[in-house]
C-alpha positions as CSV (number, residue, x, y, z in Angstrom):
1,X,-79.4,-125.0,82.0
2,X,-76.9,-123.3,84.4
3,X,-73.2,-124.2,83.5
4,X,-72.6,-124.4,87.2
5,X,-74.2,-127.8,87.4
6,X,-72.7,-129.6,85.0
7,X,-68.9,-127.7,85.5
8,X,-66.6,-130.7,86.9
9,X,-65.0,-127.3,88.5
10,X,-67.5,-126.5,90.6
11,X,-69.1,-130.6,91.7
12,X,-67.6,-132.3,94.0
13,X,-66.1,-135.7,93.7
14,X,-67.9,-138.0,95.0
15,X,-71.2,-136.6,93.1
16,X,-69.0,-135.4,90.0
17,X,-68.1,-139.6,90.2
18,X,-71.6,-140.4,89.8
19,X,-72.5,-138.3,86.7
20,X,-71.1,-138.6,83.1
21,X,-69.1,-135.7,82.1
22,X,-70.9,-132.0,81.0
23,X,-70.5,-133.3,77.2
24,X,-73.4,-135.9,78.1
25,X,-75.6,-133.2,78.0
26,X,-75.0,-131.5,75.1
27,X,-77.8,-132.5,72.4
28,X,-77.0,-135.2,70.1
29,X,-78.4,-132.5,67.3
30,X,-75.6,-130.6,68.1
31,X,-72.6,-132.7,68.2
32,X,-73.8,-133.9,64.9
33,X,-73.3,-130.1,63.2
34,X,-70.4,-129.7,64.6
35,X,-68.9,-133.1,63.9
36,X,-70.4,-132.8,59.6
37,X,-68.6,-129.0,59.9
38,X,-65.4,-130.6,61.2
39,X,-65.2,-134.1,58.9
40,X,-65.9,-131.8,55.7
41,X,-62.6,-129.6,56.5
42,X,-60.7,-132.7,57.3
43,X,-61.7,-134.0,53.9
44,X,-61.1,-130.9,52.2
45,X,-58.5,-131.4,49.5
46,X,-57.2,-134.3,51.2
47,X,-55.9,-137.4,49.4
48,X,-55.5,-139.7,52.0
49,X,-58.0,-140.3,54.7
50,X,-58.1,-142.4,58.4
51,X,-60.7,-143.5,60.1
52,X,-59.8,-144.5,63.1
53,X,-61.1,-144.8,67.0
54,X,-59.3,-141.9,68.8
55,X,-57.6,-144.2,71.4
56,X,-53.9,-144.7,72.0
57,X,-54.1,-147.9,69.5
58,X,-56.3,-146.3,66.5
59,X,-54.1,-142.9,66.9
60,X,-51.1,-145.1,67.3
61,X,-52.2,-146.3,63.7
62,X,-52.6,-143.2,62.4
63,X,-48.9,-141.7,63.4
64,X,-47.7,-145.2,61.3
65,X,-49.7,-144.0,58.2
66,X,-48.3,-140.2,58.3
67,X,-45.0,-141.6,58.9
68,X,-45.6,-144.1,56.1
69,X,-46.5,-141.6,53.6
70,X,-46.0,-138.1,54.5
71,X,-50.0,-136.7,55.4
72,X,-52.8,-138.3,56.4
73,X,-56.1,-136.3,57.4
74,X,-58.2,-138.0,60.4
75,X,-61.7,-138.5,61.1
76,X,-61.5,-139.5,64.7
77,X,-64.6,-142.1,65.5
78,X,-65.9,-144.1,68.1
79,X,-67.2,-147.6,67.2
80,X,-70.9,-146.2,67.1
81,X,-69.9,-144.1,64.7
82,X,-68.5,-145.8,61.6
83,X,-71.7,-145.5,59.4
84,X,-71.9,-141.7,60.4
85,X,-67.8,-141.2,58.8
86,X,-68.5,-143.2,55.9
87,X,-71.3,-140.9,54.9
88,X,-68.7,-138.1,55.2
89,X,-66.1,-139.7,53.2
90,X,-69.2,-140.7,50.7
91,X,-70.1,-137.0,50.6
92,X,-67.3,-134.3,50.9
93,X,-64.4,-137.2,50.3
94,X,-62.0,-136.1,47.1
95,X,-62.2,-138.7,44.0
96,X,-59.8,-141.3,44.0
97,X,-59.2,-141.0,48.2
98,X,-56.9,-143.5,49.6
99,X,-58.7,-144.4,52.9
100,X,-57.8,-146.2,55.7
101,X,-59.9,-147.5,58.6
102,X,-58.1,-148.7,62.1
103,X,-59.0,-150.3,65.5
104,X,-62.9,-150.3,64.6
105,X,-65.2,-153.1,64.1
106,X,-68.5,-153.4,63.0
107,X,-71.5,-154.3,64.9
108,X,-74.0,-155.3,62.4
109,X,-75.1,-154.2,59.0
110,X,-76.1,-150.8,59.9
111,X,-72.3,-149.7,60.7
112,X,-71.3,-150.5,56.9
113,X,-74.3,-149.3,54.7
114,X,-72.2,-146.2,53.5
115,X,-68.9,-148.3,52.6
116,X,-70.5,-149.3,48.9
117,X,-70.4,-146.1,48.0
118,X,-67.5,-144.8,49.7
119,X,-66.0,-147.9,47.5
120,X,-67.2,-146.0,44.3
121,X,-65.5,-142.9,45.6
122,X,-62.2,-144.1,46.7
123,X,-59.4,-145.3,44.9
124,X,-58.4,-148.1,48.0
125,X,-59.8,-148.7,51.2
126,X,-57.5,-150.9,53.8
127,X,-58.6,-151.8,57.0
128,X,-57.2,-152.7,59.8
129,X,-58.3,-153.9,63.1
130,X,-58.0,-156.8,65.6
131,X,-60.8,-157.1,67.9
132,X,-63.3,-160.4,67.5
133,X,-65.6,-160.2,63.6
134,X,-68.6,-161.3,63.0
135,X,-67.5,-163.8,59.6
136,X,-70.6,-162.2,57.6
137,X,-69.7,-158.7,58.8
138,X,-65.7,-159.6,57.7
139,X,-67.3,-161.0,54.6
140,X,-69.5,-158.0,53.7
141,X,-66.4,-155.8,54.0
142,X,-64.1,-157.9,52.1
143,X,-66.3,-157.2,48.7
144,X,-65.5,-153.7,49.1
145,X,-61.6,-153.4,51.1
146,X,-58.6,-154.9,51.8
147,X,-59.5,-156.3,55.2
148,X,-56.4,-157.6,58.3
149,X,-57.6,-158.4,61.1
150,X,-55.1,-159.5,63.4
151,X,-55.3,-162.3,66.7
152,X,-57.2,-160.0,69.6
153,X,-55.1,-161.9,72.0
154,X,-51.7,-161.2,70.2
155,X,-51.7,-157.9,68.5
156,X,-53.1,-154.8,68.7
157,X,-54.3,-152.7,65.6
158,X,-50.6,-150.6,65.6
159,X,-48.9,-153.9,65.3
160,X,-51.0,-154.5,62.6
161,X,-50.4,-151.6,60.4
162,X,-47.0,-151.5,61.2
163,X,-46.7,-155.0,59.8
164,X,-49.5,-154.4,57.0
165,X,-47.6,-151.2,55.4
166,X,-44.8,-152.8,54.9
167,X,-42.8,-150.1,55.6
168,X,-39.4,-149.5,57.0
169,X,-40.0,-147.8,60.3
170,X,-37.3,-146.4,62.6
171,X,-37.2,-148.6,65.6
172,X,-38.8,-146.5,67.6
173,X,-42.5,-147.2,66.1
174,X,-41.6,-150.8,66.7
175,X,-41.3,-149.9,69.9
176,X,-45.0,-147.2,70.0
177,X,-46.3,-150.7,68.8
178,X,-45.5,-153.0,71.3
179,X,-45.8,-150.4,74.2
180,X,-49.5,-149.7,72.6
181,X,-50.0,-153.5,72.4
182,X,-49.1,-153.8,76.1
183,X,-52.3,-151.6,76.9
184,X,-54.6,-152.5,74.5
185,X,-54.1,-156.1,75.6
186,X,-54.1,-155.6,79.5
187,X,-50.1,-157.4,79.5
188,X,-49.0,-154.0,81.9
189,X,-45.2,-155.0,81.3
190,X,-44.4,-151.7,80.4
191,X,-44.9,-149.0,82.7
192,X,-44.9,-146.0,79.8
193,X,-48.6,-148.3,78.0
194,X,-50.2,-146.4,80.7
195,X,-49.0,-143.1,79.9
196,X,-49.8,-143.5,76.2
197,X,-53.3,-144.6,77.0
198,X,-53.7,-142.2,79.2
199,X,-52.2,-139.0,77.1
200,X,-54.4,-140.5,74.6
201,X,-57.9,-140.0,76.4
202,X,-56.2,-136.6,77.9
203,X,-55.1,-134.3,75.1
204,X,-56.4,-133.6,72.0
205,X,-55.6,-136.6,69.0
206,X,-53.8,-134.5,66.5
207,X,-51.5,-133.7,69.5
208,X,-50.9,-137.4,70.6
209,X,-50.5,-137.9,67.0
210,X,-47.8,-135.5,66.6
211,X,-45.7,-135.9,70.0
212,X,-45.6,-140.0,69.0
213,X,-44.6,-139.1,65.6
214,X,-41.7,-137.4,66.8
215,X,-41.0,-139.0,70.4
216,X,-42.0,-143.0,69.7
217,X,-43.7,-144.2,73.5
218,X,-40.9,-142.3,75.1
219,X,-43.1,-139.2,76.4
220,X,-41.1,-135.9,76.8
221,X,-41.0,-134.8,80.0
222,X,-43.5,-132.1,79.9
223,X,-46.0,-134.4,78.7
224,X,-45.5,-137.1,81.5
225,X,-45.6,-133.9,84.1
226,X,-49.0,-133.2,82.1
227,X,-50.2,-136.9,83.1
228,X,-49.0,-136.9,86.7
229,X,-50.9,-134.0,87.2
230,X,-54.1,-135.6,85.6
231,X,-53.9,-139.0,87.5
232,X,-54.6,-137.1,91.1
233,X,-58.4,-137.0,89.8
234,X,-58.0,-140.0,88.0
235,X,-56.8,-141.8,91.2
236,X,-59.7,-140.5,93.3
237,X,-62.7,-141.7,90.9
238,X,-61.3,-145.4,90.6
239,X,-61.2,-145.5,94.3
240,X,-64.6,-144.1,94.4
241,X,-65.6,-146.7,91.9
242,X,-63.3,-149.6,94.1
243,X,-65.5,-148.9,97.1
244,X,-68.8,-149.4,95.3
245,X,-67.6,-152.6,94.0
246,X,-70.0,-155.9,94.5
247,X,-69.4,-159.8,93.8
248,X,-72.1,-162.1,91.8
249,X,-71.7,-165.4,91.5
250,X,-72.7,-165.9,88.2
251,X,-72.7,-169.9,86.8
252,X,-69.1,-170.7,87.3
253,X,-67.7,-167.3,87.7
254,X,-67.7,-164.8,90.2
255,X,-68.4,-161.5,88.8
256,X,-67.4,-157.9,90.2
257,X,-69.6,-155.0,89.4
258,X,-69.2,-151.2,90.0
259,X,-70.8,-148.0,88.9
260,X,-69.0,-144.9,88.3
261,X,-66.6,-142.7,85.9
262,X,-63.5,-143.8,86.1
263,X,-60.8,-145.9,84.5
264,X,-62.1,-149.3,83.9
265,X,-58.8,-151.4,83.4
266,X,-57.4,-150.5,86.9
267,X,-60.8,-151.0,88.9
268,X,-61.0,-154.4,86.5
269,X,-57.6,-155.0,88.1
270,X,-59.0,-154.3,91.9
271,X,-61.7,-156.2,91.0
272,X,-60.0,-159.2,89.8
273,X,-57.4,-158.9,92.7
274,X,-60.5,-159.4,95.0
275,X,-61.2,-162.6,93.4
276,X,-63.6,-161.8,90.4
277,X,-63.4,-164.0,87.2
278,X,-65.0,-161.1,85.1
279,X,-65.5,-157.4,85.5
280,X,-68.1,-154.7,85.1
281,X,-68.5,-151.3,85.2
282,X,-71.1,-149.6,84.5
283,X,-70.3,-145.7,83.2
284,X,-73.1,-142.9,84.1
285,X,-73.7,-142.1,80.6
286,X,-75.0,-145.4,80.0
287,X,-72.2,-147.9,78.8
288,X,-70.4,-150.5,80.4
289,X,-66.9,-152.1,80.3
290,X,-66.8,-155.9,80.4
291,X,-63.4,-156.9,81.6
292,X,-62.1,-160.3,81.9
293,X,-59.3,-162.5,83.0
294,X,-57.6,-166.2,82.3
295,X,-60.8,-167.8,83.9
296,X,-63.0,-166.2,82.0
297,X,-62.2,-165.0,78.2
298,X,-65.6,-164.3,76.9
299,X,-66.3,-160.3,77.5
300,X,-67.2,-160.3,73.9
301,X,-70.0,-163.0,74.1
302,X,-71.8,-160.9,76.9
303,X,-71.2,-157.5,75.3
304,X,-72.8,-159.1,71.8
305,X,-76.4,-159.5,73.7
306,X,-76.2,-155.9,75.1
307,X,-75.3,-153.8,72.0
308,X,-71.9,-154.5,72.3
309,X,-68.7,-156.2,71.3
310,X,-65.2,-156.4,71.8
311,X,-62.7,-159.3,72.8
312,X,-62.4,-162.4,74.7
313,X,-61.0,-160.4,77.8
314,X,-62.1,-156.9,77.0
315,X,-65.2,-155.4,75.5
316,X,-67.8,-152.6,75.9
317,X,-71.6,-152.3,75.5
318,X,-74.2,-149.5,76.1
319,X,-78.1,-151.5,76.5
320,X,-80.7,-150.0,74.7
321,X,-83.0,-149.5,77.9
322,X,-83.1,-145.3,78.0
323,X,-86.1,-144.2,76.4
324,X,-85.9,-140.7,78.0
325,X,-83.7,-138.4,80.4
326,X,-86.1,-139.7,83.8
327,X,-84.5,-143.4,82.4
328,X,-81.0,-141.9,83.0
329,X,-82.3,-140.1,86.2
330,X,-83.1,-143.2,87.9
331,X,-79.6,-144.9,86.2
332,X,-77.5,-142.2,88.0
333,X,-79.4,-142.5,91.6
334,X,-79.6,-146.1,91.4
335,X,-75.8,-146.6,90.4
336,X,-76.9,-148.5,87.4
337,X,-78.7,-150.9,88.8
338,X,-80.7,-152.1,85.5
339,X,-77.8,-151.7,83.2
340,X,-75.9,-154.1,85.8
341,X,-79.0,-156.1,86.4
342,X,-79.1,-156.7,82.4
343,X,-75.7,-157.1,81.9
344,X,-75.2,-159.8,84.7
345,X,-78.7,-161.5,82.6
346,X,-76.2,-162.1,79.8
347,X,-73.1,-163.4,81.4
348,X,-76.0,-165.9,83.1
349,X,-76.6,-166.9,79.2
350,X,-73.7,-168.4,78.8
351,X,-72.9,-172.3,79.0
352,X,-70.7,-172.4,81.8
353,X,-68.4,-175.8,80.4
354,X,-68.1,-173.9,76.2
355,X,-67.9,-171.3,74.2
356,X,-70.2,-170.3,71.3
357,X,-67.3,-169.8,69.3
């Protein structure tokens, strides 16, 4: 394939907008070499180990940890990938490893058959998290680690290593805590939660980790120049995504639904400024964000029928409809129009007057 067409240098916006980013296309076969090459050196004579999602609150978790006690090696993971680092820790983990695991939950079964025997391996596993568990999931865990989940809507996972460690932290991870909290929980009380989440997806997680260590959620100034300079693009492709926008009603709820790469939480915001009770948007490389507000506080019931999970007011799924690359053609002409089309099935699902749970 020519680089040229997958270079965000050389696309243009609007179309650049409607594509996932050139990693997308990079063969699954690949990424998984390169990520068994780089977990093994993480592991490599390393006593204690993090799991964590590489977000501003699962890297927030793992500053707290290296603060806590000194070093701390990191296997960044997404939440589709927790099976895939517990087989590394299984196989190139040192005896006796003290592991931690932050900001990721389960999805079923499948996500946890390595922890048994990363159990035999380590000498502790502690896990932290606070999105919405499955109790046989949280139960099937338990047997094998020192499980916290914290209240979704009160906490973030930082808060809850913060408090879980026991520690006495300088005041300023306090404060990375509750600035990280104001983010991950959509409060926006804090203008520098958007920075962090932002630097977070941005730079590289070993750098985050390492300018929070030392700076707390007060960025230095030529990493908030860094940002600024980011957010022009940034800007551009949630107004791209704003304009697509469209309005379902839905049961009770009226529902907003885009297509695009972008943001999610500030087109969620647009969306729910123009009236919607719940927000979606659909991603070109297949996911989708669910957001939701005080009317409607049940993102994780809807992302649970599409592959998904998450919390009451925030949660992400990717359906399992793309059987092959012309699947994912017609998904970037059509602006997602199944993946919304099955997505807006499950919110339809719902009893409008209870929750399941």
């Amino acid at each position: 394939m020519d680089d040229r067409l997958i270079d965000d240098g050389t696309i243009p916006l609007y179309r650049r907008s409607l594509l996932p980013g050139e990693g997308f296309f990079i063969p699954d076969s690949f990424n998984e070499t390169v990520a068994e090459r780089e977990a093994k050196e993480a592991l490599s004579g390393v006593e204690r180990v993090v799991v964590a999602d590489p977000d501003a609150d699962g890297l927030g978790c793992v500053a707290l940890i290296r603060v806590a006690f000194g070093t701390a090696g990191l296997l960044a993971t997404s939440p589709h990938e927790i099976d895939d680092a517990f087989e590394y820790v299984a196989e190139y983990g040192e005896p006796n490893v003290e592991l931690f695991v932050c900001d990721l939950c389960p999805d079923s079964e499948r996500d946890i058959e390595a922890l048994p025997a990363v159990a035999e391996l380590a000498d502790s596993i502690r896990w932290f998290d606070h999105h919405q568990w499955d109790d046989a999931l949280a139960a099937a865990v338990s047997e094998h680690a020192e499980l916290i989940v914290g209240d979704s809507d009160a906490v973030c996972t930082t808060d809850v290593t913060l408090e879980a460690l026991q520690h006495d932290f300088d005041e300023r991870y306090v404060d990375l805590a509750a600035v990280t909290r104001d983010h991950d929980l959509w409060l926006r009380e804090d203008p520098r939660s958007d920075d962090l989440a932002d630097y977070a997806y941005w730079t590289d997680p070993e750098e985050y980790i390492g300018t929070v260590v030392e700076h707390g959620a007060d960025l230095p100034e030529s990493v908030t120049s860094f940002i600024d300079e980011q957010r022009i693009e940034k800007e551009a492709l949630i107004e791209k995504a704003i304009d697509r926008a469209e309005y379902r009603e839905v049961g009770d709820w009226t529902v907003g639904v885009t297509y695009g790469r972008c943001s999610q939480n500030e087109v969620a915001e647009a969306m729910r400024q123009e009236g919607a009770d719940a927000s979606v948007i659909v991603k070109p490389a297949g996911s989708a964000s669910i957001r939701g507000t005080d009317r409607f506080e049940r993102c994780h019931e809807v992302a649970r029928q599409v592959n998904g999970g998450g919390h009451p007011k925030a949660a992400g799924c990717k359906p399992d409809i793309y059987d092959d690359m012309l699947d994912y053609a017609h998904h970037w002409t059509t602006h997602g129009a199944i993946t919304k089309r099955t997505i807006l099935d499950a919110f339809s699902t719902l009893d409008s007057a209870e929750s399941t749970e």
